[in-house]
C-alpha positions in Angstrom: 101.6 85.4 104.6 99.8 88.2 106.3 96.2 88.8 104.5 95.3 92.1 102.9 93.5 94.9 105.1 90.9 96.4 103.3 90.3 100.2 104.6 86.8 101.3 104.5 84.3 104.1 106.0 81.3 102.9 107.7 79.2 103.7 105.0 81.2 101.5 102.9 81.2 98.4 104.7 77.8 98.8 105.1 77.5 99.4 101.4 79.4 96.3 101.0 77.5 93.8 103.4 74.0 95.3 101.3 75.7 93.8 98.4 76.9 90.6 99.5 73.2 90.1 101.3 71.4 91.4 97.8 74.2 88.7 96.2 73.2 86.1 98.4 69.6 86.5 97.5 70.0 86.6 93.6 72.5 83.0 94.1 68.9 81.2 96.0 66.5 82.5 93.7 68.7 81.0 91.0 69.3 77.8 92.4 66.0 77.5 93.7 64.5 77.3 90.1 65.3 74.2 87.5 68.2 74.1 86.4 68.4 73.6 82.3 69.8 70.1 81.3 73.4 69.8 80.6 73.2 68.0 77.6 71.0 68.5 74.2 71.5 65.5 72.2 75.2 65.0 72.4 76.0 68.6 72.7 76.1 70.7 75.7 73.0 73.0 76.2 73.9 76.9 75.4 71.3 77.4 78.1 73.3 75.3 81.0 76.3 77.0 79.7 74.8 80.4 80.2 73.2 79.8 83.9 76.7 78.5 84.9 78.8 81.0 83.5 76.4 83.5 85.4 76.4 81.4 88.9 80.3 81.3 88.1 80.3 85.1 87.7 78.1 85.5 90.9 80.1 82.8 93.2 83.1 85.0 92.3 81.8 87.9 93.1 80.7 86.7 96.5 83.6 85.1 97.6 85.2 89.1 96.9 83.3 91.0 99.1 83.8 87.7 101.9 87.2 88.3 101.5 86.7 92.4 101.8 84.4 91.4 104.9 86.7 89.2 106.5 89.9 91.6 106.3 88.0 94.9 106.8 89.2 97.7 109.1 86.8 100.6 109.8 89.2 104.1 109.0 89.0 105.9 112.5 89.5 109.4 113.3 92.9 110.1 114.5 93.5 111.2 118.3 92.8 115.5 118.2 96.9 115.7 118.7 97.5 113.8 115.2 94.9 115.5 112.8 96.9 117.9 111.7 98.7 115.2 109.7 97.2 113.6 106.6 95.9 110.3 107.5 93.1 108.0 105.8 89.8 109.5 106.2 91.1 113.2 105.8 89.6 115.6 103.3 92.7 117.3 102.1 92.6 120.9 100.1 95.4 120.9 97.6 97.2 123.4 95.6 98.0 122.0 92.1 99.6 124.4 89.2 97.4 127.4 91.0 93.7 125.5 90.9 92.5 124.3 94.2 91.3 120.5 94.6 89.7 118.8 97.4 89.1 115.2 97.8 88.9 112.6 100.6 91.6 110.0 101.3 89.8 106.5 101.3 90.7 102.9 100.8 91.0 101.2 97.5 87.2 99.5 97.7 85.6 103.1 98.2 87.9 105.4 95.5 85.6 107.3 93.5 87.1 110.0 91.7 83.7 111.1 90.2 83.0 111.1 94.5 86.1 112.9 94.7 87.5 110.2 96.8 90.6 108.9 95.8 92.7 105.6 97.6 95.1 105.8 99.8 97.2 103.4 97.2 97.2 106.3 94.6 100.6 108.1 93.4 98.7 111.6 95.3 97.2 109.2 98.2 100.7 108.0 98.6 102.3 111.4 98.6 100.2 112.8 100.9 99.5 110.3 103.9 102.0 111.6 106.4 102.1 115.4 105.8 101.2 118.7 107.3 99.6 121.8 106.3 101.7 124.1 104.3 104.2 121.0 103.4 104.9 120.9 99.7 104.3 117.0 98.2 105.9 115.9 94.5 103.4 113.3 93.2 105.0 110.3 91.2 103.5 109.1 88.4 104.9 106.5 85.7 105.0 109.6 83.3 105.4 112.9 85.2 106.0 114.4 88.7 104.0 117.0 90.2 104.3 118.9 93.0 101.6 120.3 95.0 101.0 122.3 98.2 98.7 120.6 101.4 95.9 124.2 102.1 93.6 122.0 104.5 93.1 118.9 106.1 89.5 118.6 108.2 88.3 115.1 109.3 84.5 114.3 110.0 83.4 111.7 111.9 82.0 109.0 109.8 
């Protein structure tokens, strides 16, 4: 079973090792305190219940971003000859029902629509890895297809 590659910019592996360090120093200071008693009387302690639940929550969290850490793959900029292709990394101009959209093509960890950075996994990330300039793309959805036409791609170093 081949493990999952997780796509991401420099800034966002960075981004993600700041959070697993910041992660790593909330999980000491927690465990370095007391830890409440488990039981109180003969019932557990909502206090114990609470501190584990959150270490739980934490642990979980942690063990994510290894996983991201482990599998990552830094999105490179394609050789000159190739970037006039959509690839991951590419900021695409779009031509959608006559209004113009722009947005980055990124992998699922860094999507940010509000960014304007969708992933690469998207029904329009999808469509458009793999064409050119001027190429027409019909965007799948569960409920609707739309088409749209490629304006631009530009890639920037990272």
């Amino acid at each position: 079973m081949s493990e999952k590659k997780y796509y991401l910019t420099k800034k966002g592996l960075e981004k993600i090792k700041k959070q697993h360090e910041t992660l790593k120093k909330i999980r000491a200071a927690k465990t370095r305190g007391e830890t409440p008693q488990i039981l109180e009387s003969e019932d557990l302690n909502p206090e114990y219940l609470s501190f584990k639940e959150g270490l739980d929550l934490l642990e979980k969290k942690m063990a994510e971003l290894e996983e991201i850490l482990k599998n990552a793959e830094i999105i490179k900029l394609p050789p000159r000859k190739k970037r006039d292709i959509v690839h991951l990394g590419a900021t695409v101009s779009v031509e959608f029902d006559g209004e113009i959209d722009k947005f980055k093509i990124v992998g699922t960890k860094e999507a940010d629509p509000i960014e304007s950075k969708i992933s690469d996994e998207s029904p329009i990330g999808k469509s458009l890895i793999g064409k050119k300039v001027g190429e027409t793309v019909v965007v799948k959805t569960q409920l609707v297809n739309h088409s749209c036409k490629i304006l631009e791609i530009k890639y920037k170093k990272s």
